[in-house]
C-alpha positions in Angstrom: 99.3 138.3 122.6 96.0 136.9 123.8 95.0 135.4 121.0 98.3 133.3 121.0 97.5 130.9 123.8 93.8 130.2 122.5 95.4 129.4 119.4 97.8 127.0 120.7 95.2 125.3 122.5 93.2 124.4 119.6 96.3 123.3 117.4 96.9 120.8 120.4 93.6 120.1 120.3 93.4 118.9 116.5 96.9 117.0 116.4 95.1 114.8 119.1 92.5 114.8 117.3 93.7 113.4 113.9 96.5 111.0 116.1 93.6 109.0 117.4 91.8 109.2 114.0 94.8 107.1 112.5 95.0 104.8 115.3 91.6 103.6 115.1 91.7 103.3 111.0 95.0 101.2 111.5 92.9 99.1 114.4 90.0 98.4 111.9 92.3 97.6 109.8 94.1 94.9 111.6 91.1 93.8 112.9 89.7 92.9 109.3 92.9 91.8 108.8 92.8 89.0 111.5 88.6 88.2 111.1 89.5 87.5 107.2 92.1 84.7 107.8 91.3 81.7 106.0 93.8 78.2 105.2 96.2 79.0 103.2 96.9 82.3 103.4 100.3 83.4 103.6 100.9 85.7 107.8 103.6 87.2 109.0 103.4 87.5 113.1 104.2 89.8 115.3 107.7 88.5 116.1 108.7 88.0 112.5 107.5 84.7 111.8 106.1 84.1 108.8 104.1 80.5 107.6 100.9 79.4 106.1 97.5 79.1 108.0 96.7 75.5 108.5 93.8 75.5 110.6 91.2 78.9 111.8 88.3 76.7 113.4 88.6 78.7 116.7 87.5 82.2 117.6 90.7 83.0 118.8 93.7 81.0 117.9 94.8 79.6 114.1 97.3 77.2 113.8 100.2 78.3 111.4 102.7 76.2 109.7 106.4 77.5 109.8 108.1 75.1 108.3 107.2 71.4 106.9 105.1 69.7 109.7 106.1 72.0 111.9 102.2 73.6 112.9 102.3 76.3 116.0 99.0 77.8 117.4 99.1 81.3 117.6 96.6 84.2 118.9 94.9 86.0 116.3 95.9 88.9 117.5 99.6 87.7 117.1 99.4 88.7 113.1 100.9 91.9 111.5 100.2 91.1 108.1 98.7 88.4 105.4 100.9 88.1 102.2 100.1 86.6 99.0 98.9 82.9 99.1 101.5 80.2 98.4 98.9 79.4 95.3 99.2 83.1 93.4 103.4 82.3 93.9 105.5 81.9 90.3 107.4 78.4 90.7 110.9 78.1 88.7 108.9 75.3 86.3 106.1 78.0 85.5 108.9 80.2 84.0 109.9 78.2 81.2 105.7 78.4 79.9 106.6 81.9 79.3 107.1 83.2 76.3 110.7 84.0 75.7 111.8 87.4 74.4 111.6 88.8 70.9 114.9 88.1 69.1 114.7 91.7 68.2 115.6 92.6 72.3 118.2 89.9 72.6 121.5 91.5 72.2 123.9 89.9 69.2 127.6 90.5 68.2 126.4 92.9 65.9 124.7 95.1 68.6 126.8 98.0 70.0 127.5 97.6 73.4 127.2 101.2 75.6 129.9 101.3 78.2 130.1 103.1 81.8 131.2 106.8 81.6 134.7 106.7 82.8 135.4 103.4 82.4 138.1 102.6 80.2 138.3 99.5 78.0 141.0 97.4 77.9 142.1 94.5 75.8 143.0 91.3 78.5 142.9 88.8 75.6 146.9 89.0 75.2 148.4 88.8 78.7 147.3 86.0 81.2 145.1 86.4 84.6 148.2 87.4 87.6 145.9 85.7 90.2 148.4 86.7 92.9 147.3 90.6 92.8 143.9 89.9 94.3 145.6 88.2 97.2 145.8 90.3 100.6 148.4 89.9 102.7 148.3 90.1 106.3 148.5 93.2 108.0 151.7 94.2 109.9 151.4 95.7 113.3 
């Protein structure tokens, strides 16, 4: 019974302990973070606002664009996160340089077709669409 208390003490003691030891790795971390901003990098802010850095000549501001010539100036401090620069980003002309798929994975006619468990297949070819069974009607009170 006397050696609960003692006990309980210490465990208090460590969770403390370890709680402050995470907040200043997470500190460093944004701190590194903000000292390593350079133009155009890709920041999200604090608020939500993401854009491209534009201009980092001063200690403690940048200036970030958020849309096209739209440029705010923004604390340092005022940025959760850098993403991947606008440069490392695949643009829809890139994807037609890639190499397609090999005919081999590119499903044919001849290639079975698994279907959902429980699902069972029907044949619509022979009666038309009745478009008027998707309609809702109004609700009656």
């Amino acid at each position: 019974m006397d050696l609960i208390f003692p006990l309980l003490i210490l465990f208090m003691i460590g969770l403390v302990f370890m709680s402050s030891r995470q907040r200043k790795k997470q500190e460093q971390k944004q701190e590194s973070i903000q000292s390593s901003l350079a133009v155009g990098d890709v920041v999200v802010m604090t608020s939500g606002i993401s854009g491209t850095v534009v201009d980092v000549d001063d200690e403690r501001t940048i200036d970030v664009e958020i849309a096209p010539d739209v440029v705010t100036t923004w604390l340092r401090a005022a940025v959760r996160e850098k993403l991947v620069a606008e440069e490392a980003v695949v643009d829809a002309d890139d994807l037609d340089e890639i190499d397609a798929l090999p005919e081999s994975s590119v499903p044919t006619e001849s290639t079975p077709v698994a279907e959902a468990a429980g699902s069972a297949k029907t044949d619509t070819t022979d009666t038309p669409a009745d478009t008027t069974d998707n309609v809702s009607s109004p609700r009656r009170s």
